[in-house]
C-alpha positions as CSV (number, residue, x, y, z in Angstrom):
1,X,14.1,3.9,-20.3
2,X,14.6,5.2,-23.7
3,X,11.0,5.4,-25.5
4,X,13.4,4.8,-29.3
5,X,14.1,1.2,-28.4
6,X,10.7,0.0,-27.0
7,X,9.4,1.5,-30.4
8,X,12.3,-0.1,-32.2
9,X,11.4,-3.2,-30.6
10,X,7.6,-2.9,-30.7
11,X,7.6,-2.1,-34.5
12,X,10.5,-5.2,-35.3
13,X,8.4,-7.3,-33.5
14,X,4.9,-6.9,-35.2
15,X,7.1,-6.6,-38.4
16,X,8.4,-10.3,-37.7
17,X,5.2,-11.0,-36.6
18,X,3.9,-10.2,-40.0
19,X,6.3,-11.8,-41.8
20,X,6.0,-15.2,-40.0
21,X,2.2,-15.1,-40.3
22,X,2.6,-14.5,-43.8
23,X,4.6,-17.4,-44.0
24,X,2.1,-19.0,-41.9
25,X,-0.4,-18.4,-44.2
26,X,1.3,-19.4,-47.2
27,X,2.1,-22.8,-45.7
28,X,5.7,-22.6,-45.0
29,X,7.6,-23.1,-41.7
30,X,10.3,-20.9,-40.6
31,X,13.3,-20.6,-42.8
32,X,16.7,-19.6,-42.0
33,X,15.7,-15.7,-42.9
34,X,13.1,-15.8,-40.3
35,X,15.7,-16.9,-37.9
36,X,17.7,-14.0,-38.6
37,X,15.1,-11.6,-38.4
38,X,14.2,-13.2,-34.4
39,X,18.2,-12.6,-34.0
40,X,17.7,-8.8,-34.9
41,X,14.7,-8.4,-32.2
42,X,16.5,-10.4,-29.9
43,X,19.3,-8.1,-29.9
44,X,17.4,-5.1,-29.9
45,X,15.7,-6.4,-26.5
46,X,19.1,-7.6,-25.2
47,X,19.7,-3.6,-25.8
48,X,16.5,-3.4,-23.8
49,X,17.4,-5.6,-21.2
50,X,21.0,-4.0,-20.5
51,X,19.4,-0.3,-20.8
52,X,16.8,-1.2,-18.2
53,X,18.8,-2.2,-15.2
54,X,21.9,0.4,-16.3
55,X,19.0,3.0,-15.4
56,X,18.1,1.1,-12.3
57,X,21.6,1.4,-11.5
58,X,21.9,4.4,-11.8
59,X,19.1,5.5,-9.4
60,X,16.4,6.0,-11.4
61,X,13.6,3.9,-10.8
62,X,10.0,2.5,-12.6
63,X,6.7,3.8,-11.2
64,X,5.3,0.7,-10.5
65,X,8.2,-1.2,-8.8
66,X,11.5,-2.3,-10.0
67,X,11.2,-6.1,-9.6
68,X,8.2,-6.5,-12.0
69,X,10.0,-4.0,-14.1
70,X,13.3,-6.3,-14.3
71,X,10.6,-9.4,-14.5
72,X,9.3,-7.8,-17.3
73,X,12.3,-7.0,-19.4
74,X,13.3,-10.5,-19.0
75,X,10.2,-11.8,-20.3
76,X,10.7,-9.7,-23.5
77,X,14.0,-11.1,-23.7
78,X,13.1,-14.6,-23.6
79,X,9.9,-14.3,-25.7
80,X,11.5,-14.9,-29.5
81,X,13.9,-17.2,-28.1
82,X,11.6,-19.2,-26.7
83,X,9.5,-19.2,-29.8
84,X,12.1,-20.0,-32.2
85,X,13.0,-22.7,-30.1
86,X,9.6,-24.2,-30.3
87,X,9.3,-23.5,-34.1
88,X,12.5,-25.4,-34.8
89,X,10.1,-28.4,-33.0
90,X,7.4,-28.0,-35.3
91,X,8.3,-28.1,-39.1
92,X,5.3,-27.3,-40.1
93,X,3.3,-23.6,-40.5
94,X,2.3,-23.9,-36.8
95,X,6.3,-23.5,-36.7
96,X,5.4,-20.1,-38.3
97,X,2.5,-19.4,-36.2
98,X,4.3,-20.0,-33.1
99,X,6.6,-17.4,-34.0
100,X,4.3,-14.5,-35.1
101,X,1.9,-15.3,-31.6
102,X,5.1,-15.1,-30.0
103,X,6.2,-11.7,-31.7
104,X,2.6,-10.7,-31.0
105,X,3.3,-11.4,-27.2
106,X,6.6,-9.2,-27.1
107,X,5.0,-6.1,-28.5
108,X,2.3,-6.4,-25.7
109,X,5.2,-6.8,-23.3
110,X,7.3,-3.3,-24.7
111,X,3.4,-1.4,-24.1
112,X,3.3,-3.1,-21.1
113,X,7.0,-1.8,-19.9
114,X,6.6,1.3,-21.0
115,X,3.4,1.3,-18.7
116,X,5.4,0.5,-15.7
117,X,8.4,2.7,-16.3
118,X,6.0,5.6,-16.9
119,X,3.0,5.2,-14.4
């Protein structure tokens, strides 16, 4: 898997996560900018995703198994999703915070994957 876009991602998703917290912390729930800026990392782990099981495809294959590998990009691909979702639920800050924990979560996920590609 390419080590540039799980960095990419891992550093656009603490970035977001920042930002939301921020936001977070100043009160505020997300805001169509923050929205955006989950649109960016979503894309960038749609890149992930399609990346991922093109090398699978391919023949190569992830030290730890390829099914928790595919499970895993997945769940990185989901992750902002699902938390924007959620914050569009909640108006409030906790909107915000939903968000950043969720960023949070994705940039454990990309250590985690690159874990399990590289064993």
């Amino acid at each position: 898997m390419l080590d540039a876009l799980t960095v990419a991602l891992s550093v656009a998703a603490l970035a977001l996560a920042a930002w939301c917290g921020y936001a977070a912390f100043r009160d505020q729930p997300t805001k169509d900018w923050h929205f955006i800026g989950m649109a960016v990392v979503t894309v960038l782990a749609l890149a992930q995703l399609v990346t991922g099981i093109v090398q699978l495809a391919l023949g190569e294959e992830a030290d730890q198994g390829s099914v928790i590998f595919i499970s895993y990009l997945i769940g990185a691909f989901v992750a902002i999703p699902a938390a924007g979702f959620l914050s569009l639920s909640e108006r409030t800050r906790w909107g915000s915070v939903t968000v950043a924990a969720g960023a949070v979560v994705l940039a454990v996920l990309e250590v985690r994957l690159y874990d399990i590609w590289k064993a």
